[in-house]
C-alpha positions as CSV (number, residue, x, y, z in Angstrom):
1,X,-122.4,101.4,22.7
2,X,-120.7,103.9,25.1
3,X,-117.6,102.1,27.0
4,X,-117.9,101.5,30.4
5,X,-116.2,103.5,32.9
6,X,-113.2,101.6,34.8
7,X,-113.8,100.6,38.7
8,X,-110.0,100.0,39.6
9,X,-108.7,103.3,41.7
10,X,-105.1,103.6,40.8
11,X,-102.4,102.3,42.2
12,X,-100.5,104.8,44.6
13,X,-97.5,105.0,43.8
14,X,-95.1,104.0,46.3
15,X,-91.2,105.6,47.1
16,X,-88.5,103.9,48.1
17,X,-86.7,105.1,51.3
18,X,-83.6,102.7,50.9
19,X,-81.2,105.5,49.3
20,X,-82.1,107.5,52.4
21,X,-81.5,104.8,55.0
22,X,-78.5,104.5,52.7
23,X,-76.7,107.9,52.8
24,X,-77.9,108.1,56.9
25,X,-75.7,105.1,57.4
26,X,-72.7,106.6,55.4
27,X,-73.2,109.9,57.7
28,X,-72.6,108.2,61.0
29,X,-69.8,106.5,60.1
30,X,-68.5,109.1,58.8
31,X,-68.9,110.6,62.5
32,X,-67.5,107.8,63.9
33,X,-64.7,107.7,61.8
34,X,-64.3,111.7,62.4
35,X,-64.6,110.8,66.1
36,X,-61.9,108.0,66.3
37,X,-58.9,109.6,64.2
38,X,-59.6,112.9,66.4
39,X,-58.7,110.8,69.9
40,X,-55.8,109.2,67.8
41,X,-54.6,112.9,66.9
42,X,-55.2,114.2,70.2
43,X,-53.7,111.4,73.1
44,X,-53.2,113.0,76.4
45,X,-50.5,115.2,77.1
46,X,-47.4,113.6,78.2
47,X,-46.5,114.9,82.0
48,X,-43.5,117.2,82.2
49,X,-40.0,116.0,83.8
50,X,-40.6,118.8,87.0
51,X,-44.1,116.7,87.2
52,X,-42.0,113.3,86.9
53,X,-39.6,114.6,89.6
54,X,-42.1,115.6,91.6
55,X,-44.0,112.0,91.3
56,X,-40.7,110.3,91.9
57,X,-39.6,112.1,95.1
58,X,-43.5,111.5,96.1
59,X,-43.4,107.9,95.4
60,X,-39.7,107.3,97.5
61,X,-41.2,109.2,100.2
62,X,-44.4,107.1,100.4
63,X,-41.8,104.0,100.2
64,X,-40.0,105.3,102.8
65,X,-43.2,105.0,105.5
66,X,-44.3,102.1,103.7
67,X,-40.8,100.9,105.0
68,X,-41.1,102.3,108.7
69,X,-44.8,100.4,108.9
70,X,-42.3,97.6,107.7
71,X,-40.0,98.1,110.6
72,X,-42.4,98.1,113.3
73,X,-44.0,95.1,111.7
74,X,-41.1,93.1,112.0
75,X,-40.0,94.5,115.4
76,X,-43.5,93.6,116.8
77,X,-43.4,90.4,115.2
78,X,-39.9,89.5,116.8
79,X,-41.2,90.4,120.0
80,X,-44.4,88.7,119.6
81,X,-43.0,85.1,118.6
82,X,-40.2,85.7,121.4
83,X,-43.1,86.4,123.8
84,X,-44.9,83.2,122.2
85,X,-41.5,80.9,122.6
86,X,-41.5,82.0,126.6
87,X,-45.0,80.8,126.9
88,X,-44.8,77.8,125.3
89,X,-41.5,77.2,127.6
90,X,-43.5,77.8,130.7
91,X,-46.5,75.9,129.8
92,X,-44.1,73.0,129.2
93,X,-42.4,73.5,133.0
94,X,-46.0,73.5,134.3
95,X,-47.4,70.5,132.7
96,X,-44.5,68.7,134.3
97,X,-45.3,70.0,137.4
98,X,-49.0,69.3,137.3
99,X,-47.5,65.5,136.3
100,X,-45.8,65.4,139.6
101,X,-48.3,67.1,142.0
102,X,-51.3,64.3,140.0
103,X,-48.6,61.6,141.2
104,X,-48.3,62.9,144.5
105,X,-52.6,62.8,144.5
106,X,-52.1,59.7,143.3
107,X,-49.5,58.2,146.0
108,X,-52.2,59.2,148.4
109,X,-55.0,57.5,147.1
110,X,-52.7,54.4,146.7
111,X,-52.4,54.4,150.2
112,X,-55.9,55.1,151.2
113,X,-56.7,52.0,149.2
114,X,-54.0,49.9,150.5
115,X,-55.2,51.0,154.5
116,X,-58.9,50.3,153.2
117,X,-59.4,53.7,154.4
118,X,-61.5,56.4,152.2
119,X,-62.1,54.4,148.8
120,X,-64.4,57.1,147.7
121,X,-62.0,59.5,148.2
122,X,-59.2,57.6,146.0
123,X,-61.4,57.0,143.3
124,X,-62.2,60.8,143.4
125,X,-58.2,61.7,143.5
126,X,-57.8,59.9,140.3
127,X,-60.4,61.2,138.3
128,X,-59.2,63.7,135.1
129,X,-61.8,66.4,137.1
130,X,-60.4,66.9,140.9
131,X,-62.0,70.6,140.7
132,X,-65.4,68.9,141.8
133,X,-63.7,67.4,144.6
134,X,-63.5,71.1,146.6
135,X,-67.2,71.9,145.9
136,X,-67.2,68.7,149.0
137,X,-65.7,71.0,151.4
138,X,-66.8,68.1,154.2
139,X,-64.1,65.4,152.9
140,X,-61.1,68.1,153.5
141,X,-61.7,68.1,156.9
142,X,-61.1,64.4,157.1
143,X,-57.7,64.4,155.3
144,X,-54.3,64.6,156.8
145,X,-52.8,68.2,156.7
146,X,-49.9,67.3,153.9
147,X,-52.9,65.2,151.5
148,X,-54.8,68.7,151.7
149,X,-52.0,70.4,150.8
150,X,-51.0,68.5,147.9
151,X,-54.8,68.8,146.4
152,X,-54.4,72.9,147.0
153,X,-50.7,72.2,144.9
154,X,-52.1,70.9,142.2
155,X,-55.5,73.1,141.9
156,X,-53.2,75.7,141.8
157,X,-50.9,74.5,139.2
158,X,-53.6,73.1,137.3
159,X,-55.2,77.2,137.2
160,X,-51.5,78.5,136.8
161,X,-51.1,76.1,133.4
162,X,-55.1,77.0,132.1
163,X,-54.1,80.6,132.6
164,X,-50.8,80.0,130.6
165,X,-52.4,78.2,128.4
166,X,-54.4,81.1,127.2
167,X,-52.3,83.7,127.2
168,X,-50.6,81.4,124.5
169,X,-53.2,81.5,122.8
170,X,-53.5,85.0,122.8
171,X,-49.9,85.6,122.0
172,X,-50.4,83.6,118.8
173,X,-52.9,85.5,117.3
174,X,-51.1,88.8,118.2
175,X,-48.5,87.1,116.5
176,X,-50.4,86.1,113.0
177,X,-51.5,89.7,112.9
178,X,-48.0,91.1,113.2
179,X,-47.4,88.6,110.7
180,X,-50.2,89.6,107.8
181,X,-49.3,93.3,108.9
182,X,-45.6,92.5,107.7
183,X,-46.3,91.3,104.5
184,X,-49.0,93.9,103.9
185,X,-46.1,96.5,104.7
186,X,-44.0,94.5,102.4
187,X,-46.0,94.6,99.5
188,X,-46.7,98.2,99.8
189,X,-43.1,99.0,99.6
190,X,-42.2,96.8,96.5
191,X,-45.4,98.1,94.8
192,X,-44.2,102.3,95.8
193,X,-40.6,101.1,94.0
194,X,-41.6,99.2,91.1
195,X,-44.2,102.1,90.2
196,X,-41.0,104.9,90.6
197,X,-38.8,102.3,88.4
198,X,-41.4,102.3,85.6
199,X,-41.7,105.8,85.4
200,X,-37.8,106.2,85.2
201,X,-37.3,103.6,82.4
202,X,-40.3,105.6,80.8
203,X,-38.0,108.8,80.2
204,X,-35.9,109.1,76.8
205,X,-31.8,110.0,77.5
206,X,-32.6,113.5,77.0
207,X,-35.0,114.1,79.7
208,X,-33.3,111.9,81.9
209,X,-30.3,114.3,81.9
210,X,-32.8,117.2,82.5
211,X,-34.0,115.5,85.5
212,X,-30.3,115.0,86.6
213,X,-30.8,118.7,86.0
214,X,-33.6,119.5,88.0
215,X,-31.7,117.1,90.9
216,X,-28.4,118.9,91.0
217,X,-30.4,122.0,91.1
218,X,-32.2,121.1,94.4
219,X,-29.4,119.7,95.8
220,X,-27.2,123.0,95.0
221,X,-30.1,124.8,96.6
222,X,-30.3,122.8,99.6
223,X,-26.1,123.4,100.0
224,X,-26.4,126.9,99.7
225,X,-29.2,126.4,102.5
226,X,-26.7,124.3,104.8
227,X,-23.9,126.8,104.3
228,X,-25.8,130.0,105.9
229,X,-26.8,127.7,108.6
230,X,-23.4,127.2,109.1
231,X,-22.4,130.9,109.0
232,X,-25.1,131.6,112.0
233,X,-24.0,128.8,114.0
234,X,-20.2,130.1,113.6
235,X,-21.5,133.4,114.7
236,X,-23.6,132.2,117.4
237,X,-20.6,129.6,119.2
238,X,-18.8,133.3,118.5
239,X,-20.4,135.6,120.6
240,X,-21.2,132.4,123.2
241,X,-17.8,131.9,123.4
242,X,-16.6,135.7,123.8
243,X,-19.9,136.2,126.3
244,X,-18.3,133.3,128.3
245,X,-14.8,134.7,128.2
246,X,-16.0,137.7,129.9
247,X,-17.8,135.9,132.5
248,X,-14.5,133.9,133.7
249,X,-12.8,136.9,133.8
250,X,-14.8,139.1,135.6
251,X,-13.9,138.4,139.4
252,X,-11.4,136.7,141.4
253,X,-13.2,136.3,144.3
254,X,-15.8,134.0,142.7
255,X,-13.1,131.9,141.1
256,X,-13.7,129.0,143.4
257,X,-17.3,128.8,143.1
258,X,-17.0,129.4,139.8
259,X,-14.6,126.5,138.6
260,X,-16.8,123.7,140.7
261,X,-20.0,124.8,138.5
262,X,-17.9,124.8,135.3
263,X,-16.3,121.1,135.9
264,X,-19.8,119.7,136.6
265,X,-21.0,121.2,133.4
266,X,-17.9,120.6,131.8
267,X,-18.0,117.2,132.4
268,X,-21.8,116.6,130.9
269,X,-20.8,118.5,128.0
270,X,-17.3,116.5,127.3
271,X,-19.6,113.3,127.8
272,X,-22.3,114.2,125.2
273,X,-19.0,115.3,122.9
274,X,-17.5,112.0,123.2
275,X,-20.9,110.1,122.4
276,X,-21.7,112.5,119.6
277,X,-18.0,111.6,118.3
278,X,-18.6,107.8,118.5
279,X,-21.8,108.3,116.3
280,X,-20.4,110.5,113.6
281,X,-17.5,108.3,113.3
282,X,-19.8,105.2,113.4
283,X,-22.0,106.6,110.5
284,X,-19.0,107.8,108.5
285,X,-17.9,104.3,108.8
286,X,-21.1,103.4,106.6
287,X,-20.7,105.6,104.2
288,X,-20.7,104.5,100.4
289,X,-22.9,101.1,101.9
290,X,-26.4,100.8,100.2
291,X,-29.8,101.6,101.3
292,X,-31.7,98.5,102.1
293,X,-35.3,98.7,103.4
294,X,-35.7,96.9,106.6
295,X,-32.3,96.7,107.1
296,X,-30.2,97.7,110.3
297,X,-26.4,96.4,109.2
298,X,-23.5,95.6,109.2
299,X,-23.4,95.2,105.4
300,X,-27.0,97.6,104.4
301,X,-29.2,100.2,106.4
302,X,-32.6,102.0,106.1
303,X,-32.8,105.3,107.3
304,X,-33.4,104.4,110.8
305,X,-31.6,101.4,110.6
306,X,-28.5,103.5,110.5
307,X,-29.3,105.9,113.3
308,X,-30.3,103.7,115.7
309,X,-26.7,101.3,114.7
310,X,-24.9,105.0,115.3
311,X,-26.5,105.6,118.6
312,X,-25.8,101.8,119.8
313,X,-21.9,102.5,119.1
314,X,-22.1,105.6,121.5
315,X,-23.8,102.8,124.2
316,X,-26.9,104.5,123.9
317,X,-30.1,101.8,122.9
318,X,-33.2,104.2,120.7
319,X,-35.9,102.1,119.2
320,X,-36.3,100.7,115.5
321,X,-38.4,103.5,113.9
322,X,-38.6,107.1,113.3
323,X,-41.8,107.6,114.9
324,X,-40.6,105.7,118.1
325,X,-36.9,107.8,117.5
326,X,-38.6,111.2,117.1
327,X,-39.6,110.9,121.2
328,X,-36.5,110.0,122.2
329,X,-34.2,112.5,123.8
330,X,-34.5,116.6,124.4
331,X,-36.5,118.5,121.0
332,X,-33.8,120.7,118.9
333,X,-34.2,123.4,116.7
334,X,-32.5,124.3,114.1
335,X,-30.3,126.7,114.5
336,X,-29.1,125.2,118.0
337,X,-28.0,121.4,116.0
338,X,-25.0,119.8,117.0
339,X,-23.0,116.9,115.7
340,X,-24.6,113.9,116.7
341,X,-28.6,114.7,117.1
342,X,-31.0,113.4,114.8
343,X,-32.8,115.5,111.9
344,X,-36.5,114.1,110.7
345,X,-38.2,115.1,107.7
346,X,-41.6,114.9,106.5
347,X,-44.8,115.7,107.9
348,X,-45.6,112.4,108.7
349,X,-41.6,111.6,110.2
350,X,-40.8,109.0,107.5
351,X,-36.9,109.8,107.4
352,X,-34.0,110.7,109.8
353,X,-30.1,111.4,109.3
354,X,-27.6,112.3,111.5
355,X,-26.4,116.0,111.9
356,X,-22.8,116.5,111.2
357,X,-22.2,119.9,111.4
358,X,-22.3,122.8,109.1
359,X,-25.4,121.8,108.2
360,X,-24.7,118.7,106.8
361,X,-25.8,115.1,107.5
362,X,-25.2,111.7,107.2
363,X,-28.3,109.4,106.1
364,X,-29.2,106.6,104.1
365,X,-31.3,108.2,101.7
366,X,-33.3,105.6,99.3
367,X,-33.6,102.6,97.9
368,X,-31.0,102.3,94.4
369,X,-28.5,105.3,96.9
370,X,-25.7,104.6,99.0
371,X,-24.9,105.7,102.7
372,X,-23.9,110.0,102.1
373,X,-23.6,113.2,103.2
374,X,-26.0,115.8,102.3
375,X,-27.9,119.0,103.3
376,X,-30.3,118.7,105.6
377,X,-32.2,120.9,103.5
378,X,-32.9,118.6,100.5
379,X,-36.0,117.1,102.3
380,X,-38.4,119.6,104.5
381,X,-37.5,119.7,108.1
382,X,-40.6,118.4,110.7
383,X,-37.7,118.0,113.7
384,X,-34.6,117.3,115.4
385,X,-33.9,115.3,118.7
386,X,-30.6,115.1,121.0
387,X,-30.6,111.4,122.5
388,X,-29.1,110.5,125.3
């Protein structure tokens, strides 16, 4: 008997994919792995000392108008809470007087009451709300000329103290802002100086002495600077003075004439000399003291600080900051400074020293340096001033 054929279809055969899943997986961490030792072998490029230098000097400057917004924080605020301590004063002198004219209102009324005359009125005198009492324009005419005037008294006083009262108020709120502004300003500077200190303490010994380098370098560059000033200013007082010799000599007849015009002008200039001397031996004085932001002596100066100290010892008064110092006075330039006037730098006037001649000055440069002389070329030049 023939065998019968088998009805099972054959089982497919089926492949595994796990060995490819497998050597995938391997692949991309392998990539991964290739990806993370390449950002370890390659970390970012270290910045070089010029670019260091340049980020320090940046961050001291930007602490140095951090510290003038300081100054004229703390110079409003002083104002301000002086302003505030007035007010309050006269608000208490008022009260008392309010106190005495509402006794006076109330004398009255006692007396209406003890004549039995006007009861209405008296209860009226006492009440806490005597402005109601003049919308009745009709009972005034029926009081005695000294009770109508003691009523106008104290409406006055009682609007004198309301009006008081709010500029107080006022005031106070001026002064909380000057306040937060203050601290704001304070912050900003201690945040500019701790970020210069940690990149300083970043630097190994040998490219700190490179940036000791690159300093003495800039400062040698800014003395060279100072001394051709000097040269043209030699020349210039030179020729002025030989121009001037020939003047006075010129004529006898105008001798007369001559000599009053000269003592008048002699006299301004032998003024402004003496002051300028008082300030250069003022800030000489204060040299070798430290840099202190905020501070305005005897012991520590800012920038301005110092100048404005200087100025006050040659009996001239400039304000606190170099914005408000920069307006003061007649506008320099250059080539005509004499001991004395005062040199900004910056584009946004964040520093001032005081020219000493030759072009030299005396400043307090920066937090961690002392009271010094230095070119007035180290920093760029945005003006000069004369005060006085």
């Amino acid at each position: 008997m023939p065998a019968l054929a088998s009805h099972r279809k054959p089982r497919p055969r089926v492949r595994s994919t796990t060995p490819a899943i497998g050597f995938t997986t391997v692949a991309l961490a392998s990539v991964t792995l290739l990806s993370t030792q390449s950002a370890l072998a390659a970390p970012a490029p270290k910045p070089s000392i010029e670019d260091v230098q340049k980020k320090v000097d940046d961050l001291y400057r930007q602490a140095g108008t951090a510290t003038q917004h300081y100054d004229q924080a703390k110079e409003a605020s002083a104002k301000q809470r002086t302003e505030v301590d007035t007010l309050l004063d006269d608000i208490a002198q008022r009260a008392d007087k309010l106190n005495d004219a509402r006794r006076t209102l109330g004398n009255y009324a006692a007396a209406q009451y003890r004549d039995g005359a006007l009861a209405p009125t008296a209860t009226f005198f006492l009440a806490n709300d005597p402005q109601s009492f003049f919308d009745q324009t009709h009972l005034m005419n029926r009081m005695a000329t000294n009770q109508q005037q003691a009523v106008t008294d104290f409406r006055t006083k009682q609007a004198e103290a309301s009006r008081k009262r709010a500029e107080a108020v006022t005031s106070l709120e001026t002064l909380t802002t000057s306040q937060t502004r203050l601290r704001t300003s304070k912050q900003n500077v201690q945040d500019k100086l701790a970020e210069a200190r940690t990149l300083l303490s970043k630097l190994t010994a040998e490219e700190k002495a490179r940036l000791a380098e690159l300093e003495q370098k800039k400062k040698d560059e800014a003395r060279r600077k100072a001394a051709e000033l000097a040269t043209k200013q030699a020349a210039a007082k030179a020729e002025a003075d030989r121009k001037a010799k020939e003047a006075g000599g010129g004529t006898g007849t105008g001798t007369g004439s001559g000599s009053g015009t000269g003592t008048g002008s002699g006299g301004s200039d032998s003024s402004a000399t003496t002051k300028a001397g008082k300030v250069l031996a003022f800030a000489r004085a204060q040299i070798g003291k430290p840099y202190v932001w905020g501070a305005t002596g005897p012991s520590s100066y800012d920038c301005s600080g110092l100048t404005q100290a200087a100025w006050r010892a040659a009996g001239v008064s400039i304000p606190r900051t170099t914005w408000d110092q920069v307006n003061v006075g007649t506008r320099i330039a250059t080539a005509d400074l004499q001991p004395g006037d005062l040199v900004f730098f910056y584009d946004d006037i964040s520093h001032v020293g005081i020219y000493k001649g030759d072009g030299m000055m005396i400043h307090a440069p920066k937090p961690g340096a002392n009271v010094r002389e230095e070119s007035i070329y180290y920093m760029p030049i945005y003006g000069s001033v004369r005060p006085g």
